[in-house]
Structure formats: structure tokens, C-alpha cells
N, C-alpha and C positions, 0 to 999 in steps of 0.2 A: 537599822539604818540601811540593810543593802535592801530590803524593799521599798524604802522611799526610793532609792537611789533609782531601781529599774522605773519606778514611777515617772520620775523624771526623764528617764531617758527615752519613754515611751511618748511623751510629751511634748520632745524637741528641746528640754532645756538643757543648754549646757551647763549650768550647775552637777551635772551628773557625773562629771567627767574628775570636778573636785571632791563627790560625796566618795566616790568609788576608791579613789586615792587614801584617802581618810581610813576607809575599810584595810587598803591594803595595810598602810602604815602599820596597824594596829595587828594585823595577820599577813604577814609578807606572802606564805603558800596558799592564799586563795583562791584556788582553780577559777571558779565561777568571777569574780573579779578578774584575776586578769585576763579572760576571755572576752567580759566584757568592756575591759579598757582598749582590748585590741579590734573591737567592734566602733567603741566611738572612733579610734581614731581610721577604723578605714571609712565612717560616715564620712569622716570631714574631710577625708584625700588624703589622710597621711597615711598610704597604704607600708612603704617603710618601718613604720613607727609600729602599724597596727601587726606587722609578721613577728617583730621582735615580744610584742607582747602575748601573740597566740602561741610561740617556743616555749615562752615561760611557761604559761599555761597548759603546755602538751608535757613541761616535765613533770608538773604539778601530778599531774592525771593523764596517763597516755591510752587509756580507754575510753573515751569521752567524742563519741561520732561529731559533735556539732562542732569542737574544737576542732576538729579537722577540716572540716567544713569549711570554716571563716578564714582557717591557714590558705586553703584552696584559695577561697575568694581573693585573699590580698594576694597572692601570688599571680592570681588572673590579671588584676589590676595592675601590676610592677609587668605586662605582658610576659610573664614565665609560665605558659600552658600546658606546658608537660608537671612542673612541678604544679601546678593545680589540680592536674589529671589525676596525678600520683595521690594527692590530698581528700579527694574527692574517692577516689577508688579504695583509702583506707576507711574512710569513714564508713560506705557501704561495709566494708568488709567487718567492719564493729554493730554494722545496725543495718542490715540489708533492707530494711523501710522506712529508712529514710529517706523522705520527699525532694529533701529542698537538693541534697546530694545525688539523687537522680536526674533533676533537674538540671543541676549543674555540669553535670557530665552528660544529658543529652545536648547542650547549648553551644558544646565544641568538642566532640570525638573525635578519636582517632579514624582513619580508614576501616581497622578490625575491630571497631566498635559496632554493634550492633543497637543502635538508636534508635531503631522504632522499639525495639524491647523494650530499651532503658524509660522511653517517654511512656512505653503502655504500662508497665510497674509505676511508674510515679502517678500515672492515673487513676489507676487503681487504688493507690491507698487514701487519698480521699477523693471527694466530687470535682469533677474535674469543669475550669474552664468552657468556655465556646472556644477559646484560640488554644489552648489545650488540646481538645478534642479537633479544631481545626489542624493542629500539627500530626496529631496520632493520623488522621485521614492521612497529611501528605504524604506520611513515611509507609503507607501502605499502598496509596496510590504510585508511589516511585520504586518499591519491592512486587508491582502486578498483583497485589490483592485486592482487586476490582470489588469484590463485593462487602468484603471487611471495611472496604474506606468508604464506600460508599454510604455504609451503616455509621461510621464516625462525622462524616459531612453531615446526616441528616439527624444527626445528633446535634449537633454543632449549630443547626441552627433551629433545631427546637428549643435550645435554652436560649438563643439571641438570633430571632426572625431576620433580623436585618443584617445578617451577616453577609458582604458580597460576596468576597474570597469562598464561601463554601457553596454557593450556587454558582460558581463558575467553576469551582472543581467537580461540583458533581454534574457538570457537563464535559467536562474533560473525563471522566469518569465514565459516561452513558456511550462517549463518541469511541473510546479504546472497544467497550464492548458492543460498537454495532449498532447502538442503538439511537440512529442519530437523530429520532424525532426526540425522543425524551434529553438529548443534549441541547438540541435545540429550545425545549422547553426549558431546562435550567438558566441556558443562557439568557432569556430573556425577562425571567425571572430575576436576574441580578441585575440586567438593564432596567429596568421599571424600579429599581434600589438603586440604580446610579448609573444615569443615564450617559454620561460622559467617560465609560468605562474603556479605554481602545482595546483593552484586549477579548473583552465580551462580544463585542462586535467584530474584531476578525475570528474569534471563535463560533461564532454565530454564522459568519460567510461562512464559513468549513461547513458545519450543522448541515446548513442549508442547500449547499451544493449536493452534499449523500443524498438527499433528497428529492434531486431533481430540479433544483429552483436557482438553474443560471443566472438568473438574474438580479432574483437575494443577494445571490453569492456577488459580484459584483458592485450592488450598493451599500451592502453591511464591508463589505472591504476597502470603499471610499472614505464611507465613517471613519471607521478606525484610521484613514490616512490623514484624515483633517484633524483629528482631533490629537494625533501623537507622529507628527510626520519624521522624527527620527526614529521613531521604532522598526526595526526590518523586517519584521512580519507577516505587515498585510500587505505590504511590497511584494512578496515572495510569492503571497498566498492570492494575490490577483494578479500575478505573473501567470500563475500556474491555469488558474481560471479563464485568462483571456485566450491563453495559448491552448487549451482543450476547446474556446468556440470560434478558435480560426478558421478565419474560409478565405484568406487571401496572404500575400504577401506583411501589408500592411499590418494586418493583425499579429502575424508573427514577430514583428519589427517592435511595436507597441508591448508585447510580452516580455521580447527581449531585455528591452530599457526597462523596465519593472522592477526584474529579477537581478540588475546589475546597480539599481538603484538601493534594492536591498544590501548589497555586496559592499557598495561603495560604504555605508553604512557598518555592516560586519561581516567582512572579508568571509571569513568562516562559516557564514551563514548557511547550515544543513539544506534546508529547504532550498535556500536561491540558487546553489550549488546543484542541487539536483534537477531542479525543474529549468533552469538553464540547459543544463545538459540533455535535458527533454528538447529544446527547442532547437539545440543545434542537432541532434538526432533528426527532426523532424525535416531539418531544413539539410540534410544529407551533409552537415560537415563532421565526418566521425572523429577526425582527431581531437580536434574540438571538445566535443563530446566526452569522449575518452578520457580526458584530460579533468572534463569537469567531475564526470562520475569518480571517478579515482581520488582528487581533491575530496569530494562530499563522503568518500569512504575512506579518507585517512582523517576528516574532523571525527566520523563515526563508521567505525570499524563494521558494524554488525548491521549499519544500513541496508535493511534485505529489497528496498525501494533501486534505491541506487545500484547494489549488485545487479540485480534484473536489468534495469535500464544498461547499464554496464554490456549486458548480454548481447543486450538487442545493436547496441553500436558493433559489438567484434562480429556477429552474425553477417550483419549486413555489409561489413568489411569483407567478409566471407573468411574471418579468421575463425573457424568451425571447431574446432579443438577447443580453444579459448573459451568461444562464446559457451559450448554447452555446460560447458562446468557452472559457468554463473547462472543458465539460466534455471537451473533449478532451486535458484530463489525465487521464484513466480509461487513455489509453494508457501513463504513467511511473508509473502506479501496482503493476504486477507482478502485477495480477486477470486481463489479459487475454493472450493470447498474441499474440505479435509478427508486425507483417505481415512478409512478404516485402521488405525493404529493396532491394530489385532492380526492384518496379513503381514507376510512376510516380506520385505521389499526384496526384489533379484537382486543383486551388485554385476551381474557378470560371470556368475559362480557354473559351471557344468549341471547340466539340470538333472541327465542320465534317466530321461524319463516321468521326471516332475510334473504333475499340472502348474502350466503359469497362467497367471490370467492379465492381458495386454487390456487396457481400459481407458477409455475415451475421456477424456480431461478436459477440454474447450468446448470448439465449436465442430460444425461440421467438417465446414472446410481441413479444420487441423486433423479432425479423425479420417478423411479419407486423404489425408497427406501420409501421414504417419504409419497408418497401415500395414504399408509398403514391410513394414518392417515382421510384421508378423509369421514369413516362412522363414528368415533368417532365424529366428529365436528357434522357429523346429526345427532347423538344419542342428543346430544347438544341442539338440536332444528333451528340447520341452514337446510334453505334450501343450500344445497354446488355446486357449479359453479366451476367447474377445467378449469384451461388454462392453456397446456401442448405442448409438444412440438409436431410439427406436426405427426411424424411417429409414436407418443404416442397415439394419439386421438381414435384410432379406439379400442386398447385395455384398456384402462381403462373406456372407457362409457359404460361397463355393471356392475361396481364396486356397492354394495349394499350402495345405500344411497346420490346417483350421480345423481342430476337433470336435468345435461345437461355439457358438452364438448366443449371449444374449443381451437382451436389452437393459438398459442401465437400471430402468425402470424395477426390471424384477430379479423375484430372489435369485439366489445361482448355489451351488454347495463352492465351501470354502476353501481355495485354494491352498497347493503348498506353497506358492510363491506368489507375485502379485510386480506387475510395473507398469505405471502411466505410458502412455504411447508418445509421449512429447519427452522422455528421457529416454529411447530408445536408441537413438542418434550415439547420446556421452558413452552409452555402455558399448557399443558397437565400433565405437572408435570413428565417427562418418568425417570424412573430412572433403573437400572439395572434389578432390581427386574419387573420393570412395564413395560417392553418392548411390546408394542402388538403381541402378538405371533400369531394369527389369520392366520396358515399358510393354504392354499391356501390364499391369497386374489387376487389374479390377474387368470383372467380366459380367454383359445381366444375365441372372437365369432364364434358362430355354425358355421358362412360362411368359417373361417376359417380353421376350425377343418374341415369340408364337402373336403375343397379343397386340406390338405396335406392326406386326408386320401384316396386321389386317387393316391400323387404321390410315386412310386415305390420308397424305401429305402434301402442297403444293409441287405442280408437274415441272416441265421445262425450264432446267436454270439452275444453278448454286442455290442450295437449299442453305440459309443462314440461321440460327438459331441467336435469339435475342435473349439476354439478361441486363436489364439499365441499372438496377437497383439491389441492393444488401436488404438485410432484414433491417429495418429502424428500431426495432426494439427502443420504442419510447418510454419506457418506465425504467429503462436503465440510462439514466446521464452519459457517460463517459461510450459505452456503446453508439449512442443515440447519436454523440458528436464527430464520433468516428464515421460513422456510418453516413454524416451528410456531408463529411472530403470525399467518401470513395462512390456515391451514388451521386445519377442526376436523372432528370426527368427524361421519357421518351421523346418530348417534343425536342432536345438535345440531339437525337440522333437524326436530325430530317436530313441530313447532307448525305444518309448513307442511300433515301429514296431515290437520289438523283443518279445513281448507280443502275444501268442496264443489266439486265438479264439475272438477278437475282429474286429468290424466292425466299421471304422472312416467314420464321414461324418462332411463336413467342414460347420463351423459356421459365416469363418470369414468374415467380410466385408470390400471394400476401398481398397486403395493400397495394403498393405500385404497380400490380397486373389491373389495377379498374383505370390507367390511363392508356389501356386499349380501346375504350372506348371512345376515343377523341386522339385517333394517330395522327400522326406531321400529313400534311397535304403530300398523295402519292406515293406513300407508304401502306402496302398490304400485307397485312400480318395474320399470318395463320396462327390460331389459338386452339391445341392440343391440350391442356392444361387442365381442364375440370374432368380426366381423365386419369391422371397423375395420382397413383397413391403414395405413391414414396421413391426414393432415387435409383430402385431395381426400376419401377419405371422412367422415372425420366432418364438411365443410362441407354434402355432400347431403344428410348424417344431420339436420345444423341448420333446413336450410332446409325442412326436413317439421316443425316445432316451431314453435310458438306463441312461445315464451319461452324464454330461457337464465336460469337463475340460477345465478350460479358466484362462487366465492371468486376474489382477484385474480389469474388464470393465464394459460396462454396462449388459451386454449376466449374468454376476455372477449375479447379483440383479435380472433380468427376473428368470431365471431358479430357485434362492432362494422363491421370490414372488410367481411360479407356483408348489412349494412345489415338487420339482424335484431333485434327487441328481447331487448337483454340486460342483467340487474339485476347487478350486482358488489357482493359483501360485499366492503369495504377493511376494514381494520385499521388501528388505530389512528395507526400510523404509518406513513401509504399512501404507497402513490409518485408521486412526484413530479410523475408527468403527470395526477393528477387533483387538481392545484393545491388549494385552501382552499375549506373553506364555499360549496362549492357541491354539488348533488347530479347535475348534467352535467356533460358535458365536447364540449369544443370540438372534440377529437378524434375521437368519434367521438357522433354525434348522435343514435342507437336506444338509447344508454346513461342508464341512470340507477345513480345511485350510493348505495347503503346503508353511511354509516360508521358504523365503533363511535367510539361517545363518551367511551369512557375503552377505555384499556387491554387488553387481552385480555377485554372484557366483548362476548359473541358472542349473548348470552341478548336483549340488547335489540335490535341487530339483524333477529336473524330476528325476534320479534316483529312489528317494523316491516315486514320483508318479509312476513308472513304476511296484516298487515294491508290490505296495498298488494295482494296476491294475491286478498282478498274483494272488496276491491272493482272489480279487472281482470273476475274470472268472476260478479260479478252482472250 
């Protein structure tokens, strides 16, 4: 009888519910019976009904995994989840392979549950799912095992092709490690599977912007706005986008409304939180700023995006203390590339004669800012080891207190100790007040100084040295975009030709030096340049010049470092080491600083510098 009975019950009929009864009558302790009565009745929603018959049943037999199990179940259902945990956790504990009680207990754990475990066990003991395999990915992709889920995503949809959910994680997947053209191929992959996806398509603008393709980035972030416009996303995520290809007021305006659009939406929103906080940094209101960054790291504590930005606001507050402590999140930000985890990092510690090795981290300009610092660490008692960028090497190896040079490029033996030159600042204590002011500290070798002092220069007059232009580095986006706020064409500077009795000779290097070819009307420019092996030359070249006028590059730091007057056009949204409202810097003291007053407006500037140049050569 009790196999008809499960027959039936197999079958939907409720006859089954009376055969089972009939059973018990006749056998009152029949475990399997009243497991099964307490089965039909949590089918039918009488989860009540169904707990009082899985007790009978557990006194019957209190060994029996599956009776636990179903007790669980009805307990889930009466919402009692602890005591289902607890039901669930005995069962295991009777039959650690059991499936459906792993399952159960991955579908709502505790916080010190460990649920990707729990789901890869249940996996394991038979063939698992596409949305099975789809979950084990999640829970590896949200514990950082980038290449384990990645192997469960491409699981996941070799049993079911048409899976979207697992080609848009294995683009989230591709994009954590870097790899953002193959994120961008997943992405699009699950668009051509379902074309009205929003989130494919603001993941796909992301993709696409690592790539260089501002303009993707841009229309794949429309998509997703038409197509799910309460989502705060790709609000955030072409806030962020517009506000990297500003070149005016307006554009900053348009980023702004974006990013508050997303907020209006969800207040808390990570991203619009921080990339706001980007744009009031940009547009010089640090409280502001301050305020957002702080918000966007108390939604997310470990925000290493926002700490940094974080930085960049107290810096340029010239709160110097503050700022250095944060800004060595620049290293969990994924901009820089990775020390060596094998040296030893300095903290501060007495060195009593140590080799340290000081190490160039950015760009130019930051390694011959930074520098500076390298006799104070020998005052210290290190012996100090620089590794710099190669066209570096030849002027800073006569610096006092510099044991030896070399280039980033090659081998070196292995230090006892080891510190980037852009944390030299936190450990040193640098604060407004303590800036190393040591100006000379950068000198060019005699060979140097021997060899421009034979080449011929323009005669009679203020010898002015020209830089209009940064590197573009066009294969880098976010460089590329920075680089066309703080540069402008030489035809830009024709106001400064209308200036008597000066003598120009051009500084610039790379592409932007072939618009010497076609100077402003009445502009003569002396070009030294194809002479130039590296910046031991162009500091000899400097130090025959009167004046440097240069947009914010690395040539500003050289000329500042060689205690030489040099004028810096900043842009409007300068960096951070030439703090507020002021037209010096503490930094370097031959400096004076010409900012733009709004936006990519370059016209009032040189104005002001041409003005400032009449009355230098009267």
C-alpha cells in the first residue's frame, strides 16, 4: 500500500494524503509515513500542520537526514530561519552529502557561513545546474577568485549557451582583472542574447572607455539610460565620462547634473558619490569635495578610489599631514604598477647605514619633484640608491648624498630597504611649513654645461624658453584627457610675439614641437631641440635662458629644481601641489603661477602672461 501511496503522491493526487493515513492507522510509528504526511501537508501550505508531523517523525527515528530536512523546510516556511538553519545543519551533520540540505543552507546563511563552500559541496555531489554553476561563479567572483569563477561562468554556459547572466559576469570578470577588451567581448556577447539588457550596456561603456573609445563610452551609456532610466548606474558612470572629457565650464555643469541624478535615485550611490567628488575637486570647491569623498567612504569603507581622491582635496587645501596619509592609496587603485613584494618597505625606521633604494613611481615631472628628498634620507644614515627614469639618470647622479643611479629600466642588486619617492613626504613629516626649500638641488653635469656653452643662442634681449604642450600620450584615455585641459597649441601664444625685446627659443619636445613649423605671425623661435639627449641636456640648455614659460609639465619642475625663473600656465583644474589662490608655491620659490579662471579659457592667461613679460623686459 505505501508504494502505491508514494505513486500517487508522485502524481499530484491527493488521494495520497488518505492512503498514507490508512498506513499510519494500522502502524501508528511509521517513520517514513509520517515524514511523508508532513511533506503533503507543507505541499499544500499547511506548513503548521506539516512541523507537527516531521516531530512525530523525528521521534520515530531521530537519525534520518531527510526528516530533518523537511522539519527545516516547514520552519523556513512559518519564517523561523534560524530554526531551519539549525534543521538543516543537523541533517548535514547525519549525512554530510546531502544535496538538497546543502542547498538549503546555501539559500540563506548566516554572515559566518561560508556559502560558496556550502554551494561547491552540493555541486559536487551530483551534475550540477547552468544556474547552479551560475551561483558557484557568483560566490567566487565576490570572494576575488577571478580565475575559479571565471572557469564556473564558462561552465555555466557551455551547458546553456544562452545564458546572459554568465557572459555579463564573465565581463565583470575580465574588467576586475584588466582585461578589458575580452570584458568588452563578453559584454557584447550577452547583448546579441538580449539586446535590451541596461546593465550590459553600462558595463560595456566601462569596457569600452579602458580602451580608449570616449565615445562608446558615452553612447553604450545612453543605452542603458533609455532603456532603464531609474537605474543609477549609468548616470554615475557617464557623469564620470563626461567629466574626464571636459574642456569647458559647461561640460563640468552637464557631469555634475548626472552624477546627482544618480544620487537623487540612490542617495548612497558609491560611484556618484565619488565622481562628484571628482568634479567639485576639479572645479576647486574642496569642502565640497571633502564632504563627498568621506560620504562615498563611509557607504564603503575600503574605497581605495575615494581615499585617494580624498587626498588629492586635503593636498591641495594644503592640509599636508592629512593628505599624505591617504594618498598612498594611489597604490590599491590599479593606476600604478606593483612594487616588488620581496623589498623591504622603509616606515621611518634609523637605517645606520642601510642601502635604501628611493624609486621613481609616476611621471617625470613627479620624479624630479620628489627628489628633493633624497639627501634628507642620507642625512638619516641610508646609504640612498635611486632608480629613475632613464633620461633622469644622468642628472640627478651628482645630487649630494646619492651613492649610485639607476635606470628603472635595468637590473640593480637588491636592496635592504626600498621607498617610492611620492611617500617620502608622509615619512618625513612635510608639512606646509617644512617643505625642503633647498633650492638649487638639481645641478647639470660639467659635460653638459661644457657642451651647451658652445651652442649659439638668440643675442640681444630676455632669452625666453617655450614649452605649450604635455606629452598626449594617446593610447592612454584618461592621460590623453588630462593632457588636452593643461596644453594648447603654439598658435595660443601669439600675444606673447607682440612683446619687444625678447628672444624665444623652443623647449618643446614630441609631437607638438612639428608646430614650429608654422609659428604665430612675428614670433621667432630658436630651436635647440634636435640636440637634446635627455634632461642633463635640456637643464644646461635652461640654465643659458632668462625665463621658462611652460604649461604644467615636467620642463616646470626641471627649471623650479634649477632655481631658474619659471612662469607655469595651470589649468583650471591644476594640481594639487599648487594649492589655492595663490600665484607661488612653497615648492618651489623661482615659480610663479598664471591660472586660468574658468575652464579651458587660455585666451586670458597668456594675456596676463604677455602683460607680466612687458613689464619684466622694460
Amino acid at each position: 500500500m505505501l508504494a502505491s501511496a508514494v505513486a500517487r503522491h508522485k502524481a499530484g493526487d491527493a488521494a495520497a494524503g488518505t492512503l498514507y493515513r490508512a498506513i499510519l492507522s494500522a502502524e501508528p510509528s511509521h517513520g517514513d509515513v509520517l515524514h511523508l504526511l508532513g511533506v503533503t501537508a507543507l505541499q499544500a501550505g499547511a506548513a503548521e500542520a506539516a512541523s507537527r508531523w516531521l516531530r512525530r517523525a523525528l521521534v520515530v527515528d531521530r537519525a534520518q537526514a531527510y526528516y530533518r530536512n523537511s522539519l527545516g523546510e516547514a520552519f523556513r516556511a512559518l519564517g523561523r530561519p534560524d530554526k531551519a538553519r539549525e534543521q538543516y545543519r543537523l541533517a548535514l551533520t547525519l549525512n554530510p552529502a546531502y544535496p538538497e540540505s546543502l542547498a538549503n543552507l546555501h539559500r540563506q546563511p548566516l554572515p559566518g557561513d561560508n556559502a560558496s563552500a556550502l554551494l561547491e559541496r552540493f555541486c559536487r555531489l551530483r551534475p550540477a545546474t547552468a544556474s547552479e554553476l551560475l551561483a558557484v561563479a557568483d560566490s567566487r567572483l565576490l570572494s576575488g577568485r577571478l580565475a575559479d569563477a571565471r572557469t564556473a561562468y564558462r561552465a555555466a554556459v557551455a551547458l546553456e549557451p544562452a545564458t546572459v547572466q554568465a557572459y555579463v559576469n564573465l565581463g565583470a570578470t575580465a574588467s576586475r582583472e584588466k582585461n578589458h577588451a575580452q570584458a568588452a567581448a563578453a559584454y557584447r556577447r550577452a547583448l546579441r542574447l538580449s539586446p535590451d539588457h541596461p546593465g550590459a550596456w553600462n558595463n560595456l561603456a566601462s569596457a569600452v572607455w579602458e580602451l580608449n573609445d570616449g565615445q562608446g563610452a558615452v553612447r553604450f551609456c545612453r543605452r542603458s539610460v533609455a532603456l532603464k532610466p531609474d537605474h543609477p548606474d549609468p548616470y554615475a558612470n557617464l557623469g564620470y565620462v563626461q567629466r574626464s572629457q571636459a574642456r569647458n565650464g559647461d561640460d563640468f555643469a552637464e557631469a555634475a547634473t548626472l552624477c546627482r541624478r544618480a544620487l537623487r535615485i540612490n542617495p548612497s550611490h558609491v560611484s556618484a558619490l565619488n565622481n562628484l567628488g571628482i568634479i567639485n575637486l576639479d572645479l576647486g570647491q574642496l569642502d565640497e569635495a571633502e564632504r563627498l569623498f568621506n560620504r562615498t567612504l563611509a557607504a564603503e569603507p575600503k574605497h581605495p578610489d575615494a581615499r585617494f581622491n580624498l587626498s588629492l582635496a586635503l593636498l591641495k587645501a594644503g592640509r599636508l599631514k592629512e593628505g599624505w596619509d591617504h594618498y598612498e592609496a594611489r597604490w590599491e587603485t590599479g593606476q600604478l604598477p606593483t612594487v616588488n613584494g620581496q623589498l623591504r618597505a622603509w616606515q621611518g625606521e634609523p637605517l645606520n647605514g642601510a642601502t635604501i633604494l628611493l624609486h621613481a613611481e609616476q611621471g617625470h615631472g613627479d620624479t624630479l619633484h620628489f627628489v628633493r628628498y633624497a639627501p634628507l634620507v642620507a642625512a638619516r644614515g641610508g646609504r640612498v640608491v635611486l632608480a629613475v627614469q632613464p633620461s633622469l639618470k644622468r642628472l640627478v647622479a651628482g645630487m649630494p648624498g646619492v651613492a649610485a643611479v639607476h635606470a628603472l629600466t635595468d637590473p640593480f642588486p637588491k636592496p635592504e630597504f626600498h621607498c617610492p619617492l611620492m611617500s617620502l613626504p608622509r615619512l618625513l613629516g612635510t608639512e606646509l611649513g617644512t617643505i625642503p626649500g633647498g633650492i638649487p638641488y638639481l645641478y647639470p653635469p660639467a659635460e653638459a654645461i661644457g657642451k651647451w656653452l658652445g651652442q649659439p643662442l638668440p643675442g640681444a634681449g630676455l632669452r625666453v624658453g617655450l614649452v605649450w604642450s604635455g606629452d598626449p600620450r594617446p593610447g592612454l584615455l584618461r592621460a590623453n584627457l588630462t593632457d588636452r585641459r593643461r596644453s594648447m597649441s603654439l598658435h595660443d601664444l601669439a600675444p606673447l610675439a607682440e612683446v619687444p625685446d625678447l628672444r624665444f627659443v623652443n623647449l618643446q619636445m614630441g609631437g607638438p614641437a612639428a608646430q614650429l613649423a608654422e609659428p604665430p605671425a612675428g614670433m621667432d623661435i630658436h630651436d635647440p631641440m634636435g640636440a637634446i639627449t635627455d634632461f642633463a641636456d635640456t637643464a644646461a640648455l635652461v640654465m643659458r635662458l632668462d625665463l621658462v614659460i611652460t604649461v604644467d609639465t615636467s620642463v616646470a619642475h626641471l627649471v623650479g629644481a634649477l632655481g631658474k625663473p619659471v612662469w607655469v600656465m595651470s589649468r583650471y583644474d591644476g594640481c594639487w601641489r599648487w594649492l589655492q589662490g595663490r600665484d607661488d608655491t612653497p615648492w618651489y620659490p623661482t615659480m610663479r603661477l598664471f591660472r586660468q579662471t574658468a575652464p579651458g579659457d587660455w585666451t586670458t592667461v597668456i594675456r596676463r602672461v604677455a602683460d607680466a613679460l612687458r613689464q619684466l623686459a622694460a
